[in-house]
C-alpha positions as CSV (number, residue, x, y, z in Angstrom):
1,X,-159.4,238.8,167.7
2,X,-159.5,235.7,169.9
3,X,-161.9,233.9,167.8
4,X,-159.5,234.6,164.6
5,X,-156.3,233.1,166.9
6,X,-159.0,230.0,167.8
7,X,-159.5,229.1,163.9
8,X,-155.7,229.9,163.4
9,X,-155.3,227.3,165.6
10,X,-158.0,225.3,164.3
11,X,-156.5,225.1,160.8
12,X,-153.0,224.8,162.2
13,X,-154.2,221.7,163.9
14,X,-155.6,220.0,160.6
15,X,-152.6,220.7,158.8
16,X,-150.6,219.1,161.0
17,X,-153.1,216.1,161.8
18,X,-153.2,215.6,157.5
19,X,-149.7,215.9,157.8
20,X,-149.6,213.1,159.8
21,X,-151.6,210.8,157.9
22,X,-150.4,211.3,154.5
23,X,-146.7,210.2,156.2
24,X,-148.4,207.8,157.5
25,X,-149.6,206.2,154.4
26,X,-146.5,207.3,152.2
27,X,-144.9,205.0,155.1
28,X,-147.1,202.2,154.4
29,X,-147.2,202.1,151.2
30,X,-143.8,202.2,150.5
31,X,-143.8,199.0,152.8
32,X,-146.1,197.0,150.8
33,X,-148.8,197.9,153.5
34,X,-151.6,200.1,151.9
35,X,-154.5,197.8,152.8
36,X,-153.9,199.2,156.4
37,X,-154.1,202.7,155.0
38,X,-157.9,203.6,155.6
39,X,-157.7,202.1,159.3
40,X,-154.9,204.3,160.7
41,X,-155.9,207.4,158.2
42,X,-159.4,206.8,160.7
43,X,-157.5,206.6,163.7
44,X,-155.6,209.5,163.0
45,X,-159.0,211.3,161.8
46,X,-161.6,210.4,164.3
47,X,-158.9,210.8,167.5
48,X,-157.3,214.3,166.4
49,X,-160.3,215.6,164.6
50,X,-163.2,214.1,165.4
51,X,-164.3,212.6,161.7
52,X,-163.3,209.9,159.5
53,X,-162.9,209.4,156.1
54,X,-166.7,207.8,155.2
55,X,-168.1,210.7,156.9
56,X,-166.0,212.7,154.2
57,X,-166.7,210.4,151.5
58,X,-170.7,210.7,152.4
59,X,-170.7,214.4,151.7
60,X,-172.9,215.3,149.1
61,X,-170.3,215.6,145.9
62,X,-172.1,219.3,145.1
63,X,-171.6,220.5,148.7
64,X,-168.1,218.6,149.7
65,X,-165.8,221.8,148.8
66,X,-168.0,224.5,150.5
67,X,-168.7,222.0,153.4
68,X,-164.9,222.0,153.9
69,X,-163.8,225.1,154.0
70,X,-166.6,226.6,156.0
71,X,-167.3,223.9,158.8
72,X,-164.0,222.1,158.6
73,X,-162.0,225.0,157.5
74,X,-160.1,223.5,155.3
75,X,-157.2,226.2,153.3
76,X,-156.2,225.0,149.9
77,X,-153.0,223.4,151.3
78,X,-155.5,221.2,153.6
79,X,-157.4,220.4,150.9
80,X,-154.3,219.1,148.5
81,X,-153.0,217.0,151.1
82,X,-156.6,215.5,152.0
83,X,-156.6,214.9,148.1
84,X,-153.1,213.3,148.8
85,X,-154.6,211.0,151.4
86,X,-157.6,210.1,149.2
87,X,-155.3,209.3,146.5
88,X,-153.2,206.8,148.2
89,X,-155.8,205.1,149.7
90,X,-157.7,204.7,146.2
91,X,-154.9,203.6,144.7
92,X,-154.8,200.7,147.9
93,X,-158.0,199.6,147.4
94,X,-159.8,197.2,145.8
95,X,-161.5,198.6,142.7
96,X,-165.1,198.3,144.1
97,X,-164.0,200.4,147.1
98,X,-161.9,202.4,145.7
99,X,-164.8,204.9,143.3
100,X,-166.0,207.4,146.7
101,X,-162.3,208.3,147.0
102,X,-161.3,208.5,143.6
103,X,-164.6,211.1,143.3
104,X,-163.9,212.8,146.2
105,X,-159.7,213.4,145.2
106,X,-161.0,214.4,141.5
107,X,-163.7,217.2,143.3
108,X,-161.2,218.3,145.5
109,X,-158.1,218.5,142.7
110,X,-160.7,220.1,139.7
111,X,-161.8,222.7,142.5
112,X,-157.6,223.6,143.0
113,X,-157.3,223.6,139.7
114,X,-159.6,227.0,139.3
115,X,-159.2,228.0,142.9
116,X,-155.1,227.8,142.5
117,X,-153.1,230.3,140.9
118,X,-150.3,228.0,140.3
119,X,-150.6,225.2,137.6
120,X,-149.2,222.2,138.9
121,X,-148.4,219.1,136.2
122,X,-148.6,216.6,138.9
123,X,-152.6,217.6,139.9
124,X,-153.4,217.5,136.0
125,X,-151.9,214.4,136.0
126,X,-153.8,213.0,138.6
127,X,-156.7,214.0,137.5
128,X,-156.4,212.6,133.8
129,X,-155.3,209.8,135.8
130,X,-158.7,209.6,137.8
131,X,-161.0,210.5,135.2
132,X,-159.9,207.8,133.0
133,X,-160.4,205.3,136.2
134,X,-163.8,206.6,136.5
């Protein structure tokens, strides 16, 4: 029972800490300021959590979903906004630095896409949107 409360907590914590972020960036972005959106989505990362996003981007592409969800516990709702954050930042980057994220939002979005039971127009959208990037 207390270990279930600890990884309550645990995934509380990430949601919140994602949360965060993706205001963040929506913020910034809607400021004209996206090129600062990878430095303070690391801040955030690396001081509440303890791992940033090239340590994400780095995980093998076969293994990033499973990798998630069992070490980082990621839910489905952590996983969309993560998605969310990769997004934005992709879309704030130059195009050379810009391909890990794009491929890591389009893993995470075509995995939602099966895993979800709801079909959500604005995910397919994205990732039309990302595949024809790619």
């Amino acid at each position: 029972m207390e270990q279930e409360d600890y990884l309550k907590r645990q995934i509380d914590q990430l949601a919140r800490v994602l949360g965060k972020a993706l205001t963040n960036l929506l913020g910034l972005k809607n400021k004209g300021q996206a090129s600062f959106g990878i430095e303070i989505s690391n801040q955030i990362l690396k001081e509440e959590l303890d791992f940033d996003i090239q340590e994400l981007i780095d995980i093998n592409t076969e293994d990033f979903i499973q990798t998630l969800r069992t070490e980082k516990h990621f839910t489905n709702e952590n996983l969309d906004r993560l998605a969310e954050i990769f997004f934005l930042l992709a879309d704030g980057q130059a195009e050379k630095d810009n391909r890990g994220l794009y491929e890591k939002c389009l893993t995470i979005y075509e995995y939602l896409e099966n895993a979800d039971k709801t079909y959500s127009f604005d995910r397919q959208m994205k990732i039309n949107h990302i595949k024809n990037l790619l």
